[in-house]
N, CA, C and O atoms as CSV, one atom per row, in Angstrom:
chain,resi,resn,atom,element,x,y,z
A,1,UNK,N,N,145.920,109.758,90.639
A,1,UNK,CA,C,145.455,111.133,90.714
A,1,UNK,C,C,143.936,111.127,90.880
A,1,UNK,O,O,143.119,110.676,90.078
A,2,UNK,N,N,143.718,111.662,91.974
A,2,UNK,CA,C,142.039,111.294,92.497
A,2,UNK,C,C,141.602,112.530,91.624
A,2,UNK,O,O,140.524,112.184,91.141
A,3,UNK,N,N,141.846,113.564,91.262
A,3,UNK,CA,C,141.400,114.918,90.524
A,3,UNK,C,C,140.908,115.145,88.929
A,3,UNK,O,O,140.485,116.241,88.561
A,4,UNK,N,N,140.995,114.158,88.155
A,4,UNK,CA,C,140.874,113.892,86.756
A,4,UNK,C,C,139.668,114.415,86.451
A,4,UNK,O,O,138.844,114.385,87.365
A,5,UNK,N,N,139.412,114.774,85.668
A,5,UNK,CA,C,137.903,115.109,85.166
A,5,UNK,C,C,137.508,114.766,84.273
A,5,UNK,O,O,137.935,115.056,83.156
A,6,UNK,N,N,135.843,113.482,84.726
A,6,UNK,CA,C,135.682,112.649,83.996
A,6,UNK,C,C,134.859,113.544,82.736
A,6,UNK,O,O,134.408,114.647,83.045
A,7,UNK,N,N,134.707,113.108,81.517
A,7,UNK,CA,C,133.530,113.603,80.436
A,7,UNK,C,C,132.665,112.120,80.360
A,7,UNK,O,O,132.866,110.927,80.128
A,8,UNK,N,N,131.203,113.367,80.843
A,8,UNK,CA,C,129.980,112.187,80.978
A,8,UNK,C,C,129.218,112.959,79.752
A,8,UNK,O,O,129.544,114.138,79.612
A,9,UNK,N,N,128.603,112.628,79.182
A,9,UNK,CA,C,127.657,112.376,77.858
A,9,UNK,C,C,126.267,112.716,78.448
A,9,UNK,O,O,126.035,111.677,79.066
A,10,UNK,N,N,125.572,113.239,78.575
A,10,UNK,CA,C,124.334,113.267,79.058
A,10,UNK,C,C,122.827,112.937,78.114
A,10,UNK,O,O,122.546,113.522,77.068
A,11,UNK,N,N,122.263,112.225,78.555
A,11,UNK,CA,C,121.141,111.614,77.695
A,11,UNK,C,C,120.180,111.845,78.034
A,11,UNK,O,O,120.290,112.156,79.220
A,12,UNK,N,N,118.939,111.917,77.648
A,12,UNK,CA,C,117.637,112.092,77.966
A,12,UNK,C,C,116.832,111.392,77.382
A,12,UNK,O,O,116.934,111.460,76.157
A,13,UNK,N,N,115.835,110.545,77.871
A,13,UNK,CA,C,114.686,109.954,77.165
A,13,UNK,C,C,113.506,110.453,77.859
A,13,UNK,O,O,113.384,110.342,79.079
A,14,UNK,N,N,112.428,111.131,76.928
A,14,UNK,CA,C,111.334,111.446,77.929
A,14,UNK,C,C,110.378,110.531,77.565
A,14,UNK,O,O,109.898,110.597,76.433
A,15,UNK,N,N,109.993,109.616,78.406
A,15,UNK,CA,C,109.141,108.343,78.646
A,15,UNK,C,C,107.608,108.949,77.997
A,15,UNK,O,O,107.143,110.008,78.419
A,16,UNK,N,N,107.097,108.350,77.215
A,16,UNK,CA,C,105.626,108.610,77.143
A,16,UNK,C,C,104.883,107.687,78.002
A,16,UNK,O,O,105.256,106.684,78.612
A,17,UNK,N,N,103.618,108.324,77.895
A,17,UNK,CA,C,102.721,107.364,79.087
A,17,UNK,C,C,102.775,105.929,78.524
A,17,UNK,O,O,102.959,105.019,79.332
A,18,UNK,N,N,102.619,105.613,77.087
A,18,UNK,CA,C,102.437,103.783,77.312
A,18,UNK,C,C,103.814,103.520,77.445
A,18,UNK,O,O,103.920,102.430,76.883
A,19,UNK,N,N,105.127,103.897,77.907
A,19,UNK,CA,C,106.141,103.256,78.691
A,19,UNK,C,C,106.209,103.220,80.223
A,19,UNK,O,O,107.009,102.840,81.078
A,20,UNK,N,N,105.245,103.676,80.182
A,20,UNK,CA,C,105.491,103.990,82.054
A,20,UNK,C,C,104.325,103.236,82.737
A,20,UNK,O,O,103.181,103.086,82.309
A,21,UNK,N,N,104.871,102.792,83.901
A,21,UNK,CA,C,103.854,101.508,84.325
A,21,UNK,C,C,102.547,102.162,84.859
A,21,UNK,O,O,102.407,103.333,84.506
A,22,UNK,N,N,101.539,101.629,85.657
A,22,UNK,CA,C,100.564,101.954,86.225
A,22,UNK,C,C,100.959,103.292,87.396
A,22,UNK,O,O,100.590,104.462,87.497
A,23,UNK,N,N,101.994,102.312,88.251
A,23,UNK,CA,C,101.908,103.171,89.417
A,23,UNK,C,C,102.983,104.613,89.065
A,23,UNK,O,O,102.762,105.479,89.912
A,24,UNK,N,N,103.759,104.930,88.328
A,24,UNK,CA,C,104.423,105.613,87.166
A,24,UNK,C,C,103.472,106.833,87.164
A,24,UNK,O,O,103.559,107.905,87.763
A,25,UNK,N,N,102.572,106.370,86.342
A,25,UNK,CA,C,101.655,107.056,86.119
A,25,UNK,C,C,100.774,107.761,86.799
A,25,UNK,O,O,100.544,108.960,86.636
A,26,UNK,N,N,100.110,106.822,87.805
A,26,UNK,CA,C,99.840,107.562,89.510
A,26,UNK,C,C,100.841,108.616,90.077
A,26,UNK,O,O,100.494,109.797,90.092
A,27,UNK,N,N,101.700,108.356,90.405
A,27,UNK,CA,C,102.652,109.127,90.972
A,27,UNK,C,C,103.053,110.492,90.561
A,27,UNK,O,O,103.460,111.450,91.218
A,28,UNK,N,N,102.741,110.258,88.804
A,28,UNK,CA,C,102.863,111.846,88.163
A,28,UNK,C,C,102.072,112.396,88.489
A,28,UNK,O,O,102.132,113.577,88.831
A,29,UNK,N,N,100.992,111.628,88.479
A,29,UNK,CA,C,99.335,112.147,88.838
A,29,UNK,C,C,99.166,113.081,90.133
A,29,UNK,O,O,98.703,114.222,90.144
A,30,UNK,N,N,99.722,112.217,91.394
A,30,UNK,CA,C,99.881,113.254,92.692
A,30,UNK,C,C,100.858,114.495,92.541
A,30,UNK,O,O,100.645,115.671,92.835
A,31,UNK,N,N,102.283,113.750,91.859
A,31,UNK,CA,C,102.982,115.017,92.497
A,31,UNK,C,C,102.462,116.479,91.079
A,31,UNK,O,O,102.947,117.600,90.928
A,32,UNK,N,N,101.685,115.992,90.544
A,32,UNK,CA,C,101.223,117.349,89.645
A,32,UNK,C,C,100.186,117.887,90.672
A,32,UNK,O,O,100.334,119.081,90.933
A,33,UNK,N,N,99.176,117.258,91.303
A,33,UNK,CA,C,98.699,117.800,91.911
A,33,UNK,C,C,98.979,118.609,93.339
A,33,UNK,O,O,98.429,119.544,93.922
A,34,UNK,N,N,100.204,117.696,93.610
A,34,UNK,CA,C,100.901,118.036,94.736
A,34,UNK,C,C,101.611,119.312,94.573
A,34,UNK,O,O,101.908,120.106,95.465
A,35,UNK,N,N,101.825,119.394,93.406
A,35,UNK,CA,C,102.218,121.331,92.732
A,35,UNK,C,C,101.637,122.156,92.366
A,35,UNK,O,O,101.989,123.323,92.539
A,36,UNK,N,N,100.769,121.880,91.864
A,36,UNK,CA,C,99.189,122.271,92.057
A,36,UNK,C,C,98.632,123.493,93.327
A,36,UNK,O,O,98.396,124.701,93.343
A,37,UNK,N,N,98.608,122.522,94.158
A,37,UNK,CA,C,98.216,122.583,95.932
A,37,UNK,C,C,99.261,123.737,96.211
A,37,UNK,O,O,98.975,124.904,96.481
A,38,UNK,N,N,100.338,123.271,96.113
A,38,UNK,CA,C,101.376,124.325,96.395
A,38,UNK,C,C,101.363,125.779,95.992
A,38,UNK,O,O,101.509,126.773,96.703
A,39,UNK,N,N,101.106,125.661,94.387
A,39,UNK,CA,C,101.834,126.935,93.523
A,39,UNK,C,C,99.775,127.626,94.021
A,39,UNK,O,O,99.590,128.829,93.839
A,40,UNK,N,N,99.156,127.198,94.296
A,40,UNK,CA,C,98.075,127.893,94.891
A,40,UNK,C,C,98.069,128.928,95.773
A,40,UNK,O,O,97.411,129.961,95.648
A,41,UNK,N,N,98.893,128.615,96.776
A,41,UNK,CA,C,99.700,129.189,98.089
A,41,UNK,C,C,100.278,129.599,97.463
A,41,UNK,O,O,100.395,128.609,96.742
A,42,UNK,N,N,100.957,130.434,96.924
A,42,UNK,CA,C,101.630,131.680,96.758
A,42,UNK,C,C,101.092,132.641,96.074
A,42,UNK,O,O,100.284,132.528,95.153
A,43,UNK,N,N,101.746,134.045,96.730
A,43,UNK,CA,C,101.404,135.107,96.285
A,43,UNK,C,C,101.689,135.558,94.630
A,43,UNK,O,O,102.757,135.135,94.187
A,44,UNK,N,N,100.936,136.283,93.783
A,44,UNK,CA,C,100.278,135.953,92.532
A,44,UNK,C,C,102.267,136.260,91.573
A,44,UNK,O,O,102.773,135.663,90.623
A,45,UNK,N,N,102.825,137.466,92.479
A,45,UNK,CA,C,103.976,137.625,91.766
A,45,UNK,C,C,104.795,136.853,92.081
A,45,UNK,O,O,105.840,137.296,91.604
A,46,UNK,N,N,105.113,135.443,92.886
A,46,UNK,CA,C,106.100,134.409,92.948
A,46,UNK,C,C,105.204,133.690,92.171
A,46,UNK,O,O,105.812,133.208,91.216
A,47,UNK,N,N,103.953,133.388,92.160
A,47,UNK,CA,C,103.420,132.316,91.236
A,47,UNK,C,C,103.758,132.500,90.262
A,47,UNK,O,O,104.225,131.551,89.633
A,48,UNK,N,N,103.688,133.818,89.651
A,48,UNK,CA,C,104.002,134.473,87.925
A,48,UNK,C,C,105.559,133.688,87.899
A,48,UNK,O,O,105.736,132.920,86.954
A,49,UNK,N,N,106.215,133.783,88.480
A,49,UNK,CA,C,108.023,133.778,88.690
A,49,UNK,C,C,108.160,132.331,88.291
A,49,UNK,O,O,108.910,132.042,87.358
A,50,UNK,N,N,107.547,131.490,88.877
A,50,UNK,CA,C,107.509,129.555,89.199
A,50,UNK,C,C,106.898,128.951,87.996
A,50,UNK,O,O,107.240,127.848,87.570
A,51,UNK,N,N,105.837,129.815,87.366
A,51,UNK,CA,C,104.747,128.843,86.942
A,51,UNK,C,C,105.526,128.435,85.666
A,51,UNK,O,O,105.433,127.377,85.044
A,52,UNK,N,N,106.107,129.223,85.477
A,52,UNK,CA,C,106.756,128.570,83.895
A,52,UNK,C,C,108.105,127.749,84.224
A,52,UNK,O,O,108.868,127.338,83.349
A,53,UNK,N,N,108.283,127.580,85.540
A,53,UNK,CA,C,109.861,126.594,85.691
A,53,UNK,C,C,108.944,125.308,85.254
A,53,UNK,O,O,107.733,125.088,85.265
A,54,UNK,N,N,110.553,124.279,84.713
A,54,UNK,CA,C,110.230,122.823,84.382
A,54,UNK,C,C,110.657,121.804,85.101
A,54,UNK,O,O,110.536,120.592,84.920
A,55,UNK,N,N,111.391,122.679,86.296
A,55,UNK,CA,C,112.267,121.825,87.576
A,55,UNK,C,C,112.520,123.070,88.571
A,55,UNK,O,O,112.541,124.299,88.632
A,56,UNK,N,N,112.724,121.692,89.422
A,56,UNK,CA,C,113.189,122.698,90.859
A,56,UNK,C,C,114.600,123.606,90.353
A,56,UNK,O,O,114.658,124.821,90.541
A,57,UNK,N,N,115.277,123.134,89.950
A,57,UNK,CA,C,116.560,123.719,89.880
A,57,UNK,C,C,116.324,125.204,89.062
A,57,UNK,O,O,116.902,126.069,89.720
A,58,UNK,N,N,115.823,125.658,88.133
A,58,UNK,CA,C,114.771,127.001,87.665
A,58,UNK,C,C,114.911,127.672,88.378
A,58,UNK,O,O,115.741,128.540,88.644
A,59,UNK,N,N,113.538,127.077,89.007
A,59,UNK,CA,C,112.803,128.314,90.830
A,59,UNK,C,C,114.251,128.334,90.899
A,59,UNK,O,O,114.456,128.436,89.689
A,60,UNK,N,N,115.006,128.320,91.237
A,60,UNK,CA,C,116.304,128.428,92.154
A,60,UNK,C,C,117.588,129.664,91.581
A,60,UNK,O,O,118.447,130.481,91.914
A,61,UNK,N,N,116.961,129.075,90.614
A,61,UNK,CA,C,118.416,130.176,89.261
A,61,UNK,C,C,117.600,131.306,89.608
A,61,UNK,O,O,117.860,132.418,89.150
């Protein structure tokens, strides 16, 4: 029966910076700025709407 429905457990670890490597750390570095850049470009009542999401999936709901 290909249809079963599995139960997955969902976990979360949120990494602090001394677990996360150099380039880790870079990378948060751009894409914050890279949202940054973005949420600039928009008009002040979609910015109000976005600025408090914590993921894309948010903006979206």
């Amino acid at each position: 029966d290909g249809e079963r429905d599995v139960n997955v457990n969902e976990t979360f670890h949120e990494q602090t910076d001394d677990e996360l490597s150099e380039r880790e750390l870079k990378q948060i570095e751009a894409d914050d700025q890279a949202i940054q850049t973005i949420l600039l470009g928009l008009p002040e009542v979609i910015y109000a709407a976005v600025d408090g999401c914590e993921t894309a999936q948010e903006i979206w709901l």
